[in-house]
C-alpha positions as CSV (number, residue, x, y, z in Angstrom):
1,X,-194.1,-123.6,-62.3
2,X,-193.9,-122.5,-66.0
3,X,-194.8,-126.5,-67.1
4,X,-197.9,-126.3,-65.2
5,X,-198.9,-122.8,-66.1
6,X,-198.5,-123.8,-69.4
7,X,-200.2,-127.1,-69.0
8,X,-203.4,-125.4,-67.4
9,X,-203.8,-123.1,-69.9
10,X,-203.9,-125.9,-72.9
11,X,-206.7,-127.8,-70.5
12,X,-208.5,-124.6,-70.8
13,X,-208.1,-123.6,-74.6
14,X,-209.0,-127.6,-75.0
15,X,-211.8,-127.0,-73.0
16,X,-213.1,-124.0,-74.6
17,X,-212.8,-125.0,-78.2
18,X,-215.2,-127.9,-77.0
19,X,-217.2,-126.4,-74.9
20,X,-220.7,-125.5,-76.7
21,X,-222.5,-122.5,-75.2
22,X,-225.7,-123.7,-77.4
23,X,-225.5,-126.9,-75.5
24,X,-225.2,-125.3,-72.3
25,X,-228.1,-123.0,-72.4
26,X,-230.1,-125.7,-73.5
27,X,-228.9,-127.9,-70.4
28,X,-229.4,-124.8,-68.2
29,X,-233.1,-124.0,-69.6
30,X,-233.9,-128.1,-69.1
31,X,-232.8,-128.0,-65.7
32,X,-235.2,-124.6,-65.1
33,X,-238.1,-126.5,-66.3
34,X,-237.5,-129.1,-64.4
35,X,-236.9,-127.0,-61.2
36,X,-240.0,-125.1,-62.2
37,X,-242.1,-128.1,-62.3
38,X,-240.6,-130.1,-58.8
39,X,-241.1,-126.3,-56.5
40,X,-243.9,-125.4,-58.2
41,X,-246.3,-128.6,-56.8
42,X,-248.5,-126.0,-54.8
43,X,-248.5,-123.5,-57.5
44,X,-249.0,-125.5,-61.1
45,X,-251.6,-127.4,-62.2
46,X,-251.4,-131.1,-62.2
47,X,-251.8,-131.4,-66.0
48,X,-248.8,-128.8,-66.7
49,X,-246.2,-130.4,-64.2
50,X,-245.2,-134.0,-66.0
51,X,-244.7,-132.0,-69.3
52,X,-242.6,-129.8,-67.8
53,X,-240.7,-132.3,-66.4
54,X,-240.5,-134.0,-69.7
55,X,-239.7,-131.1,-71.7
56,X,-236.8,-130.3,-69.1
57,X,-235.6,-134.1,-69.5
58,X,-235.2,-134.1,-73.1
59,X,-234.0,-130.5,-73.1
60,X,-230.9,-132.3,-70.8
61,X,-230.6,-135.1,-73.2
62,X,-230.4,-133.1,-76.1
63,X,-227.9,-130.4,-74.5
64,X,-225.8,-133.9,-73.5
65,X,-226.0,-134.7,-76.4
66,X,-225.0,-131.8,-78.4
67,X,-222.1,-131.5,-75.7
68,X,-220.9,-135.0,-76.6
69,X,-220.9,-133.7,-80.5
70,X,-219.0,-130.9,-79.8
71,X,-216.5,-132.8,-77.3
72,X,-216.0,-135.5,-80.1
73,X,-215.5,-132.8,-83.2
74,X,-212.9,-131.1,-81.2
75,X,-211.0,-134.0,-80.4
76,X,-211.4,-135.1,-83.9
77,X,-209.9,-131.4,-85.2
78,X,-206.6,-132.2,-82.4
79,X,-206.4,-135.5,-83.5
80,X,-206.3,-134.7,-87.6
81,X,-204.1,-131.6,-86.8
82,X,-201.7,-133.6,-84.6
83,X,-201.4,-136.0,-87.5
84,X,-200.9,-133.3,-90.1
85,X,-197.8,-132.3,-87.7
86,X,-196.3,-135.6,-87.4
87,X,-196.8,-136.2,-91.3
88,X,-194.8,-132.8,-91.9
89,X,-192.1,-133.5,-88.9
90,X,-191.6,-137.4,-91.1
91,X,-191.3,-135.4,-94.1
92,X,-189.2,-132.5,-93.2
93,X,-186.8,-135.6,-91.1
94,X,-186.9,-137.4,-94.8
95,X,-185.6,-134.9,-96.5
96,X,-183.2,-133.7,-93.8
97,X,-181.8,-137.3,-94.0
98,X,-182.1,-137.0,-97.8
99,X,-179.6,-133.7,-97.8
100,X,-177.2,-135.2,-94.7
101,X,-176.5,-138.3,-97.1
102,X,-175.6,-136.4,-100.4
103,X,-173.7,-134.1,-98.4
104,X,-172.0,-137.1,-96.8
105,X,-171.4,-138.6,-100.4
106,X,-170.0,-135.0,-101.7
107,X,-167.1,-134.8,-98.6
108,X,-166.2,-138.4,-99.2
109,X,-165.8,-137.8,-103.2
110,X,-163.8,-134.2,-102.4
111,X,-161.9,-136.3,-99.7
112,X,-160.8,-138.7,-102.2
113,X,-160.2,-136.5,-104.5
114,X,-158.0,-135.0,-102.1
115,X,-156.1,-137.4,-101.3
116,X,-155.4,-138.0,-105.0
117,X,-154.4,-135.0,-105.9
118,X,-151.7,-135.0,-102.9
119,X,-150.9,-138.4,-104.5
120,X,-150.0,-136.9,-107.6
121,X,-148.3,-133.9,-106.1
122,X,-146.2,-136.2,-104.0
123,X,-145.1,-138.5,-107.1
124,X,-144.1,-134.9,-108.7
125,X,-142.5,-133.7,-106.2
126,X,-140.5,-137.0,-106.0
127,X,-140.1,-137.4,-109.4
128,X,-138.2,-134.2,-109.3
129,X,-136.0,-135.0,-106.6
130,X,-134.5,-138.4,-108.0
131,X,-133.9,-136.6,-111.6
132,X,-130.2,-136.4,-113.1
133,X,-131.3,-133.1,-114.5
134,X,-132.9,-131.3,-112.3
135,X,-129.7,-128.8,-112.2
136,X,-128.9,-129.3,-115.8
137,X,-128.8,-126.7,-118.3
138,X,-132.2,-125.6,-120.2
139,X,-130.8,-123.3,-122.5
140,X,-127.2,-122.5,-124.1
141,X,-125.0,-119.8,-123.1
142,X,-126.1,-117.6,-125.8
143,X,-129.8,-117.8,-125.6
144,X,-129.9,-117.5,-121.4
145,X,-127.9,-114.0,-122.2
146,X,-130.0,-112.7,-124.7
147,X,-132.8,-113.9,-122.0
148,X,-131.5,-111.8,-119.6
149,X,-131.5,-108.9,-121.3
150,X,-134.5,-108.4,-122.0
């Protein structure tokens, strides 16, 4: 219900920005002159009726016309606007793409510097285990004493 609530009132914003209300008072004032001059055979002279009729005629073809122009202008505007959106969306996707990659290329440098740095920290580590003297004396009796008691 919402999708075609929606969708009806896009027809009729589309509509209005090409509708043309110059255009359609010159099609309605056409059409009354040629009206005029069809029910008014009894009343108007003969000389007055075929320019009336003319008149209304090209008033039509001009208000057609002038519809047409406006029509074709609006769609133009939807057209240009809908391309200014797509050109932004490719952009913005570009550089969305652009940031995703570095920030693909910055985890796999910290993860390998990860993993090197628990490299290291394991070859310490072992290197400490396997030495004769880890538990050997640092200092001599004397000097560990005077250490102390400080």
């Amino acid at each position: 219900m919402f999708d075609r609530l929606t969708l009806a009132l896009a027809l009729l914003a589309d509509a209005r920005a090409a509708f043309s209300p110059l255009a359609a008072l010159a099609g309605l004032s056409g059409l009354g002159l040629v009206l005029l001059a069809v029910l008014g055979v009894a009343i108007l002279p003969g000389r007055l009726r075929m320019p009336l009729v003319l008149a209304g005629a090209a008033l039509l073809a001009l208000a057609a016309l002038w519809q047409a122009a406006e029509a074709k202008g609006a769609h133009d505007a939807y057209a240009r606007d809908a391309a200014r959106a797509i050109a932004a969306e490719r952009t913005r996707a570009e550089k969305a793409e652009t940031i995703v990659r570095n920030d693909r290329a910055q985890a796999d440098r910290d993860l390998a510097d990860a993993r090197a740095q628990a490299t290291k920290l394991k070859d310490l580590t072992d290197a400490l285990a396997h030495d004769p003297r880890r538990t050997g004396v640092c200092l001599d009796r004397d000097l560990s004493r005077r250490l102390r008691s400080l």
